[in-house]
TORBARO-763633 format. One record per residue: residue number from 1; chain; x, y, z of N, C-alpha, C, O in turn. Coordinates in Angstrom, 2 decimals. Layout:
% TORBARO-763633
k, c, n.X, n.Y, n.Z, ca.X, ca.Y, ca.Z, c.X, c.Y, c.Z, o.X, o.Y, o.Z
NUM, A, X, Y, Z, X, Y, Z, X, Y, Z, X, Y, Z
...
//
This chain:
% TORBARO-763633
k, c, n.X, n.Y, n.Z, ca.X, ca.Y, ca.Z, c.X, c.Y, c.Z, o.X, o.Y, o.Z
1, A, -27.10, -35.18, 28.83, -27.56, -35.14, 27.46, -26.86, -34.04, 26.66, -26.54, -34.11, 25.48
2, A, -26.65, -32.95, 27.56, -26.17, -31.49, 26.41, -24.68, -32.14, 26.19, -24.04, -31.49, 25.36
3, A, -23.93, -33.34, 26.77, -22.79, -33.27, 26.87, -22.40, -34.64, 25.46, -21.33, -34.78, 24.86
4, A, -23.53, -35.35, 25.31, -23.46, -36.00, 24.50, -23.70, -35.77, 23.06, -23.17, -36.29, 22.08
5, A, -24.95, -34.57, 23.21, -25.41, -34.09, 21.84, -24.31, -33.09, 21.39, -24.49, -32.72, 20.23
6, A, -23.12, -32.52, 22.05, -22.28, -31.55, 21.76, -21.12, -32.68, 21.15, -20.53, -32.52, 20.08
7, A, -20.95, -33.69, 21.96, -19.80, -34.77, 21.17, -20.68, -35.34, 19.88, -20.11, -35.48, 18.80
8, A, -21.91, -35.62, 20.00, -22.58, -35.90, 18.57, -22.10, -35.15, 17.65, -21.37, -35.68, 16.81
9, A, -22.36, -33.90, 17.57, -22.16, -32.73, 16.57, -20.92, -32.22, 16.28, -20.78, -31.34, 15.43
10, A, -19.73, -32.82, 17.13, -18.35, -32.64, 17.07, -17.83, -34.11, 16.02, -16.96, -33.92, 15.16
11, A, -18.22, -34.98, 16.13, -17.78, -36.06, 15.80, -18.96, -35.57, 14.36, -18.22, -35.04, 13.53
12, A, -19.91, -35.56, 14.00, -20.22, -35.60, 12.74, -19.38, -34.49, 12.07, -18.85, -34.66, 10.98
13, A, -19.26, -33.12, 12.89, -18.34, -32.49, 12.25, -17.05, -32.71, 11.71, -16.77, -32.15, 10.65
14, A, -16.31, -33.35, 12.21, -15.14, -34.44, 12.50, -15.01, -35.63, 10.88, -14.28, -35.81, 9.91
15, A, -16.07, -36.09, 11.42, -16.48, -36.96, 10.21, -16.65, -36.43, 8.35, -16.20, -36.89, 7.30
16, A, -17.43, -35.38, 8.67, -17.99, -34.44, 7.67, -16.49, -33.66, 6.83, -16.43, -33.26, 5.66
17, A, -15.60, -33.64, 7.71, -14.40, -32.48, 7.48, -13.51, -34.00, 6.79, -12.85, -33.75, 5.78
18, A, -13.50, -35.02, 7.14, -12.39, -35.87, 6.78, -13.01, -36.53, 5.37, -12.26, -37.08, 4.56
19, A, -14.15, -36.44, 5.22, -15.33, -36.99, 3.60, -14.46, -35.82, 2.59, -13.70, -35.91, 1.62
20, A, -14.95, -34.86, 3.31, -14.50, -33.20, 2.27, -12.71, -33.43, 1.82, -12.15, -33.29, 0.73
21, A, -12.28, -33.72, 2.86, -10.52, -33.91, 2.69, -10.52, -35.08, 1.97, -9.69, -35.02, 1.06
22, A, -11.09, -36.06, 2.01, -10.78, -37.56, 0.89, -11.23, -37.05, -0.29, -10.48, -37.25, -1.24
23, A, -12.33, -36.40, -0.51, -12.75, -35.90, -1.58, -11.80, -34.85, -2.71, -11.60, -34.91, -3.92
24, A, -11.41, -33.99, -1.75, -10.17, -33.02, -2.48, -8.73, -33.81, -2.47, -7.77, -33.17, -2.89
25, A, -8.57, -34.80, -2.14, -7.36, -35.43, -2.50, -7.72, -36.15, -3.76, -7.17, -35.76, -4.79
26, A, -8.62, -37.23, -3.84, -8.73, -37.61, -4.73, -8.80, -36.73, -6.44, -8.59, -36.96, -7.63
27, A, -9.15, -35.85, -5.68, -9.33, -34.33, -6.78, -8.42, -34.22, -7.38, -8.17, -34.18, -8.58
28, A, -7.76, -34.17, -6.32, -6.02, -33.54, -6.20, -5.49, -34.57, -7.18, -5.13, -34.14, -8.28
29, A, -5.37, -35.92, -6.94, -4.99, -37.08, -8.00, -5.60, -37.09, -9.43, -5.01, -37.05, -10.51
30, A, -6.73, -37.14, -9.20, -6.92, -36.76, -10.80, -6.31, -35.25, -11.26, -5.87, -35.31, -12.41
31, A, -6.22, -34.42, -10.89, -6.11, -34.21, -11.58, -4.30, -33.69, -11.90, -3.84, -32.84, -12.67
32, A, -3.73, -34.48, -11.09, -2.34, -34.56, -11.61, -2.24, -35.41, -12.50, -1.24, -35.18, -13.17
33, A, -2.73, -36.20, -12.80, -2.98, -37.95, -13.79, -2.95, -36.76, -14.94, -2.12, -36.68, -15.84
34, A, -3.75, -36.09, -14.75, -4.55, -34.95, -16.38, -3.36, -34.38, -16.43, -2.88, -34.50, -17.55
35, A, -2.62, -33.76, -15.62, -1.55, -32.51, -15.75, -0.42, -33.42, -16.15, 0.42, -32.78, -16.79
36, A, -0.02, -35.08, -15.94, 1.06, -35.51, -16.67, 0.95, -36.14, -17.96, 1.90, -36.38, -18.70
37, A, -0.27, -36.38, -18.20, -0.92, -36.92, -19.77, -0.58, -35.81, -20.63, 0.27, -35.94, -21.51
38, A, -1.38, -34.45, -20.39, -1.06, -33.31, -21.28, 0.07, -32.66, -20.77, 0.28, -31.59, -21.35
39, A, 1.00, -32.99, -19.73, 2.78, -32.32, -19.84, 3.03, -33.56, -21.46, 3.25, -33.17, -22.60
40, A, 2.94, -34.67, -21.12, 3.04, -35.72, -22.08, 2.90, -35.52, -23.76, 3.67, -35.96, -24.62
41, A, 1.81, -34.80, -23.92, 1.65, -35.03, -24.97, 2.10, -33.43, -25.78, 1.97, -33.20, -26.98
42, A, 2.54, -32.63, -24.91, 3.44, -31.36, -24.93, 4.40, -31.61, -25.19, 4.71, -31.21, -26.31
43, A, 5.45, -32.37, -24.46, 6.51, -33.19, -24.91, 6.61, -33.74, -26.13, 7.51, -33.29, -26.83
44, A, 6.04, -34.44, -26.50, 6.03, -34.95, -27.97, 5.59, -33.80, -28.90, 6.43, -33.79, -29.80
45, A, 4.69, -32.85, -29.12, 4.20, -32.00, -30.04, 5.59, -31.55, -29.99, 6.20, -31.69, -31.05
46, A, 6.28, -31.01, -28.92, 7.28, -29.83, -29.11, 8.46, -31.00, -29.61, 9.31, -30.31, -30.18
47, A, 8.84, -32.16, -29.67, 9.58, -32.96, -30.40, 9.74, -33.21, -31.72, 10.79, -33.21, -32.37
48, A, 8.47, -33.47, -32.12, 7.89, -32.86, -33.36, 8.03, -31.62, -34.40, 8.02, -31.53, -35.63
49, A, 8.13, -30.82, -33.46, 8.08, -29.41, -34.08, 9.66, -29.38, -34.11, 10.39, -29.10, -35.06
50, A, 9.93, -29.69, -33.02, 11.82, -29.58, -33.21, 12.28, -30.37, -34.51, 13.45, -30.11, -34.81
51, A, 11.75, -31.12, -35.20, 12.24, -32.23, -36.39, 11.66, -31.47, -37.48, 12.25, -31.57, -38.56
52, A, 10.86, -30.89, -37.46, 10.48, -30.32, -38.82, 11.47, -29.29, -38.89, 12.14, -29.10, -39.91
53, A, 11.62, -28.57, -37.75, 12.07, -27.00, -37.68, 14.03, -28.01, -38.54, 14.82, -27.50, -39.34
54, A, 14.08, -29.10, -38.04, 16.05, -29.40, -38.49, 15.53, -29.97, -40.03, 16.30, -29.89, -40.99
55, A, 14.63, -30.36, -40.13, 14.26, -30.56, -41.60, 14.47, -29.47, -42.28, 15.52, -29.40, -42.93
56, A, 13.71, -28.58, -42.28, 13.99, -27.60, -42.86, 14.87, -26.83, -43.07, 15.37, -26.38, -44.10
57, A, 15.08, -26.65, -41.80, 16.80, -26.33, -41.86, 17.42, -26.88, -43.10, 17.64, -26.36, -44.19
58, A, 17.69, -28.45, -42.49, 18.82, -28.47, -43.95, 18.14, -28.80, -44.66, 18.31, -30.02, -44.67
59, A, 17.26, -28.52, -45.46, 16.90, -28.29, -46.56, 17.26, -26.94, -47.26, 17.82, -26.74, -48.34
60, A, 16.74, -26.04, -46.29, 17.33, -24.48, -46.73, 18.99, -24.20, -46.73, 19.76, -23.59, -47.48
61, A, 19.09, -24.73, -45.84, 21.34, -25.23, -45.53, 21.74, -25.56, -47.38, 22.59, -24.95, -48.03
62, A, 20.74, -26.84, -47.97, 21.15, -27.68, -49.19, 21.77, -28.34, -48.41, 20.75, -27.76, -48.02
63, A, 22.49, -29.08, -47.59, 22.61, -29.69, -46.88, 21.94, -31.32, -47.50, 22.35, -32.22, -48.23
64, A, 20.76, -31.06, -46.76, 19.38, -32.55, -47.08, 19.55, -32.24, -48.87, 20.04, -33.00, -49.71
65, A, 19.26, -31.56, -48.97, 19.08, -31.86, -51.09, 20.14, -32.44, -51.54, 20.21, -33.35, -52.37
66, A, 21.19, -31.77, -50.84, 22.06, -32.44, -51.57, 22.43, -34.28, -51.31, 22.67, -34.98, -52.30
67, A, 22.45, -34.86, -49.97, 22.40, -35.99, -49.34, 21.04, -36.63, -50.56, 21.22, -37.71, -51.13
68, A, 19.96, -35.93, -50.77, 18.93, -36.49, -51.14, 19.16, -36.45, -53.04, 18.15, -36.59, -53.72
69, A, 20.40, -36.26, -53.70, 20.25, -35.64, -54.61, 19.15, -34.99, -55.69, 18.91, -35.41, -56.82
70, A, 18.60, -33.96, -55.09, 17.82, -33.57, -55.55, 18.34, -32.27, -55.97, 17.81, -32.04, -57.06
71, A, 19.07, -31.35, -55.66, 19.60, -30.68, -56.66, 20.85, -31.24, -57.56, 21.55, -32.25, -57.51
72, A, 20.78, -29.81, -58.63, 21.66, -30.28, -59.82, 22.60, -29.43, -59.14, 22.32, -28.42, -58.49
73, A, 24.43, -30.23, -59.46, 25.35, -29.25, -59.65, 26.11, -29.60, -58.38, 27.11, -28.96, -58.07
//
């Protein structure tokens, strides 16, 4: 009996440790899913910001005003 109730309590332990490990993987997956959505949408903001920043640019260049004729001269 002591030899069975010790493999009982090894095997639920066993069992118990591999629930906990499926559990933190799946963890683990979400939350890389989250970490490439918002790398994602970092990517684009900073794309964004790069187009205003060359907008402006040539605007301040005269560059764009002038293409756009909007200044005189």
């Amino acid at each position: 009996m002591d030899n069975k109730d010790r493999q009982e309590k090894e095997n639920k332990a066993f069992n118990e440790m591999r629930r906990e490990g499926k559990n933190i993987e799946e963890n683990r997956q979400r939350k890389d899913e989250g970490t490439q959505q918002s790398s994602r949408l970092w990517v684009w903001l900073g794309v964004l910001v790069l187009i205003f920043i060359l907008i402006y640019w040539l605007f301040a260049i005269g560059t764009f005003g002038d293409l756009a004729n909007w200044f005189n001269g």
